[in-house]
N, C-alpha and C positions, 0 to 999 in steps of 0.2 A: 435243538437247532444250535450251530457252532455259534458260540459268543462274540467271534466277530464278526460274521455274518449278521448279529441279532444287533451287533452296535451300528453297523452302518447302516442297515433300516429305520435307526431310529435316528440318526443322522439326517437320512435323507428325511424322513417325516417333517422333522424340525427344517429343514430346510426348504418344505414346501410350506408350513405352515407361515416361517418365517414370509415368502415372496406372496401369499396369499395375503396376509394382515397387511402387507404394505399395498399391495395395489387395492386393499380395499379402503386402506386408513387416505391415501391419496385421492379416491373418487370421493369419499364423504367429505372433504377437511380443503381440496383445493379451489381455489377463490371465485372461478369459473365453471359454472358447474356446466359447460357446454367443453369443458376440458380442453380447449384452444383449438376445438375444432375433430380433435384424438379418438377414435374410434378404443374407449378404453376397455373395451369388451373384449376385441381383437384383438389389442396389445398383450393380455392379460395369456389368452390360447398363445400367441407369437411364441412369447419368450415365456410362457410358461412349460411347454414341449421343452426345453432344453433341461428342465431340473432333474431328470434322474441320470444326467451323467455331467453332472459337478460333482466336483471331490473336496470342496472345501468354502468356506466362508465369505474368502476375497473372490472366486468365482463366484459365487452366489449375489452378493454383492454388483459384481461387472455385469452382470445377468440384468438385475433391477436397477440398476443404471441405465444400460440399452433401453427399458421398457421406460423409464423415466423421459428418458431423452424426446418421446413421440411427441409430449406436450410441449418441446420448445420451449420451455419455462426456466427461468434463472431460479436463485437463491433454492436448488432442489440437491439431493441426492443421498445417500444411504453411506452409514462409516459407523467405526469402533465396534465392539462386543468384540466376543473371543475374548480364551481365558487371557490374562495378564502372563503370565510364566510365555507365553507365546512370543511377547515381544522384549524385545532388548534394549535397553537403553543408552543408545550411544549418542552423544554429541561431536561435530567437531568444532574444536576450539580454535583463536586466534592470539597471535602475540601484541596482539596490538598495530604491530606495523605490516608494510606491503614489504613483499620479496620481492626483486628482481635479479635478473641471469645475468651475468656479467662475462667478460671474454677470458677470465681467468680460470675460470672453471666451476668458482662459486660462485653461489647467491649474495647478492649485497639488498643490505636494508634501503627499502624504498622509504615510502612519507611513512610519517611516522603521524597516528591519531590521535588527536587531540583527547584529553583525560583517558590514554588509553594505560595500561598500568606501566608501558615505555614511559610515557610523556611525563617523566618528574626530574627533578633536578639532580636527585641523587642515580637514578641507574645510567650505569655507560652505556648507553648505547645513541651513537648519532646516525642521518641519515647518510649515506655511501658506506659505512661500516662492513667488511666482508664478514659472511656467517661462515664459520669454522666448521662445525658440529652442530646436531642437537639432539639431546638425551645420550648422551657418549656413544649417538652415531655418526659420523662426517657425511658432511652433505654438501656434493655435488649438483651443477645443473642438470647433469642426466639422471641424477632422483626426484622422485616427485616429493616434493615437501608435502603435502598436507598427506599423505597418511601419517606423520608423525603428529598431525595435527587431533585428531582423532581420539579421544583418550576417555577417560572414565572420570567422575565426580573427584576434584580434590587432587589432581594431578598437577606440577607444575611444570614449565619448559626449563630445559636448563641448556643455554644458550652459548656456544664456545664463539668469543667474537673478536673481534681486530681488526686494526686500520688497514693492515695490510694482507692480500692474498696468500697468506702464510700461517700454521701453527705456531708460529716458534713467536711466541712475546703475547699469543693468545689471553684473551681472559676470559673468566664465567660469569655470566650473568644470570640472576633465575630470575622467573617472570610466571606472575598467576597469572593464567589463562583469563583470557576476554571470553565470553561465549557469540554466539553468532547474535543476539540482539543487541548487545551494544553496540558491539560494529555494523550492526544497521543503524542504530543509531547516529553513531560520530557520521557514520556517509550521509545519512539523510540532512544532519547539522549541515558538514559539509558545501552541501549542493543548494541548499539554504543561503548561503553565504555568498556561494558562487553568483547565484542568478540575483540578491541583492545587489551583490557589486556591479554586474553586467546592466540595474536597471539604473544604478546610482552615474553609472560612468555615460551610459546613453543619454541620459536626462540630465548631466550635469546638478544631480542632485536635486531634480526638483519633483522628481516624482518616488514615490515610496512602493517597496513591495513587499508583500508577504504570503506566507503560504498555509493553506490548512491541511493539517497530514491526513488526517481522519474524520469524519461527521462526529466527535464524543465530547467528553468534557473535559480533558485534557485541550481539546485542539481549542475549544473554544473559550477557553482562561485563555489560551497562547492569542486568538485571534483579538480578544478586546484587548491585549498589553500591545501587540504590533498596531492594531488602532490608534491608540493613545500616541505611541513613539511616533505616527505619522501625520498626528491630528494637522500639524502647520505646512505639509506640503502640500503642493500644483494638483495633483493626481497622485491612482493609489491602483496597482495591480495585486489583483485578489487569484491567485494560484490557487489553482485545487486540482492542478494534475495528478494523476498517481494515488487518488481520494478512494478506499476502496468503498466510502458509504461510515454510516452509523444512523444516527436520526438528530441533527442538530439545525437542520435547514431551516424550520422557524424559527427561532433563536435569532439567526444570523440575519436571515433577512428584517427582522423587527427591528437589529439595531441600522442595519445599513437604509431601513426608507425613513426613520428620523428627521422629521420636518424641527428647524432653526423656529421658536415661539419665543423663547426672549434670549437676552445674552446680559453677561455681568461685567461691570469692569472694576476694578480700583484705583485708589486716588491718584496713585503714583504708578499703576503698572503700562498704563497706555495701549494695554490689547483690550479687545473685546474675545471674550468667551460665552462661546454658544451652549445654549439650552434647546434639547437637552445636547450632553457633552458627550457622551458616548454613539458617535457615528461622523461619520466623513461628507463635507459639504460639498466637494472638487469632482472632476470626470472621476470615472471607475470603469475598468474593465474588469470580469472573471474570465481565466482561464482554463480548458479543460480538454483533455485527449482522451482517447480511446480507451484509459485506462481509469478515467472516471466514471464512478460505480454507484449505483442504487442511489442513498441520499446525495452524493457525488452528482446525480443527474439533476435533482428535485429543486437543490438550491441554482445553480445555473440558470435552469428554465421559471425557476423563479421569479430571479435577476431579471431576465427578458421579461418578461409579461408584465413585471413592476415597471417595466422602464428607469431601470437604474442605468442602465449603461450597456453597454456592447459585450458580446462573449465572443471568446479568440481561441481559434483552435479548429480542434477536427471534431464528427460526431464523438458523443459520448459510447458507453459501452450498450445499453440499451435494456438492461438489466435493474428495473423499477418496482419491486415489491417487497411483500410485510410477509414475512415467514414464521413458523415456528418449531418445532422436533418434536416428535413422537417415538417415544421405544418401543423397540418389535423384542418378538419371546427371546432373542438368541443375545442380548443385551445391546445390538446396535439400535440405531437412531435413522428415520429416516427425516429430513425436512420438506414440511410442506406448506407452502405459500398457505396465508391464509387470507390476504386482503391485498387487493390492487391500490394505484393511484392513476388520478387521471386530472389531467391538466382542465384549468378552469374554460376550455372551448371544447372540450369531452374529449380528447385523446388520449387512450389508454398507454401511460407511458413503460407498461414493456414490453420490448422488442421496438420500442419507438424511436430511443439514440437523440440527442438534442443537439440541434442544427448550431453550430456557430454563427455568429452574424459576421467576422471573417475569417475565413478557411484560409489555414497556412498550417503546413505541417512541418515533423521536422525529419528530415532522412537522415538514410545510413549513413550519409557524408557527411552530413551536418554533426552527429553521433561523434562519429571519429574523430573529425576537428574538435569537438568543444563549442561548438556552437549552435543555440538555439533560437531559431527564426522565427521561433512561435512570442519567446520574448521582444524579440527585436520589434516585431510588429506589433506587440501592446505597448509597446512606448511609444514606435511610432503612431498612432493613432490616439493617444493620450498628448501627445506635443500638439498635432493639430487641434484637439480642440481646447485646447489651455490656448492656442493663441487662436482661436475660433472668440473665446469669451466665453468658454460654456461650464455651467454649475454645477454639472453631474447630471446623471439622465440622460435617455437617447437622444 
């Protein structure tokens, strides 16, 4: 038999045995074993008629994803294996600062990021600076800057820059590349900063805000030091937009339904300080959008059921479960839920989405200005009940 004829038989083998393990590892291992309803018998004949005319991995893959998808189930799906030499490793990089087009015909340096390898005292570069060149190629608005962005491990920008729309009095500047997680970074600081000011300037200061980027331990060292910083204000908005999950939500809620059992004071300091000290006595809102995920959901619906306080926003994403990965022969991975959660009046919370107690969204418009309505409204319902007289709690 011709050897590649004999190789892609054994291809295809492996490519059936691969879709076969998974849709059996997925009937043993998922959390429901009425499969959310899914005819997995069916599903199994569906899309298994298509495997002898895929020609490759990521087809195969696309394949058990479709047959996936029947169950409607979050936290699922199939990725990686294939050899390593297959893929390439390419980043693209940032200088730190924003481009903008300018009517001269070059780019001029927009904001510049804060600790970004710009932001030192010693490199020239300020914000309206016109960009000359980079890498000894001149760049124009009608090039697209980021494929120069683009580069290999170890690479630096070298930067031709000047005050004025001109080469001539030019200078170089060289810049180690940012990569794309810092600069999610500095924006997520950022925008951090933004919607504190926006809660500081609505409340005239008397109300605190803070945000948890993540359900992990990172967010939650972040979450008890913004506690602390706001321990002596009015009220206190608890952001967890954009939350994609992790598992910290009892954690969180332990410190926030903390009941006041004594308080200390000193001879001379004239406050009193409550026991315990770790949690907030004032109104509280959480809020949360569409983009709030798995534990993202857990703590929220929490918050309500404890009656801590009101949640502001839109449903959550609706996506509530305990997952884990299993490898198939071909070295990929597929994930499969292995445990539900369900709220303490039995609702199974995936595909459930957690209701706000006020619904306010923020649109396209609101986007484009800079302004966020979902904030404005947890202040304003934090002002009413500070002058309501109210101690936290619905």
């Amino acid at each position: 038999m011709n050897f590649t004829i004999t190789m892609e038989l054994d291809r295809k083998a492996l490519r059936r045995e691969v879709f076969e393990e998974g849709w059996r590892v997925m009937k043993n291992r998922f959390y429901d074993a009425k499969m959310h309803g899914a005819d997995w018998n069916a599903a199994k004949a569906t899309y298994g008629a298509l495997l002898d005319y895929l020609v490759d991995q990521e087809e195969l893959q696309n394949v058990m994803m479709m047959m996936i998808g029947e169950l409607n189930a979050s936290h699922t799906g199939v990725s990686g294996g294939g050899p390593a030499g297959d893929r390439v490793s390419v980043q693209t990089r940032h200088p730190g600062f924003d481009i903008a087009a300018d009517s001269s015909g070059y780019y001029r340096v927009g904001h510049i990021w804060k600790g970004s390898p710009v932001d030192r005292e010693w490199v020239k570069v300020r914000k309206g600076d016109y960009i000359i060149a980079v890498n000894d190629q001149e760049l124009k608005t009608t090039d697209n800057y980021w494929k120069h962005f683009t580069l290999t491990a170890g690479r630096k920008f070298h930067f031709l820059i000047n005050d004025k729309p001109a080469r001539e009095g030019a200078w170089e500047v060289v810049i180690e590349p940012w990569n794309t997680g810092a600069l999610s970074n500095a924006q997520y600081a950022k925008w951090v900063e933004d919607r504190r000011a926006m809660v500081d300037k609505l409340s005239n200061g008397e109300i605190g805000y803070l945000h948890i980027r993540a359900m992990d331990a990172a967010s939650l060292r972040q979450f008890t030091l913004d506690l602390a910083m706001y321990r002596n204000r009015k009220a206190l908005v608890i952001d967890q937009r954009f939350n994609g999950g992790g598992g910290i939500d009892q954690e969180l809620l332990s410190i926030l339904v903390g009941e006041k059992y004594q308080y200390s004071r000193g001879r001379d300091a004239g406050i009193e300080v409550p026991r315990p000290l770790e949690t907030f006595y004032g109104p509280m809102v959480v809020m949360q959008n569409e983009r709030s995920a798995s534990d993202a959901e857990m703590f929220p619906q929490g918050f309500k059921d404890l009656k801590l306080g009101k949640v502001i926003g839109v449903p959550t994403m609706g996506a509530v479960i305990a997952t884990g990965s299993y490898s198939l022969a071909d070295g990929s991975s597929i994930r499969t839920p292995g445990s539900g959660v369900w709220t303490a009046s039995g609702d199974n919370m995936e595909n459930f989405g957690v209701k706000p107690d006020v619904y306010v969204d923020n649109t396209p418009e609101d986007f484009f200005r800079g302004r966020d309505a979902q904030i404005e409204k947890a202040v304003e319902v934090l002002k009413a009940e500070i002058a309501a007289g109210k101690k936290g709690g619905n």
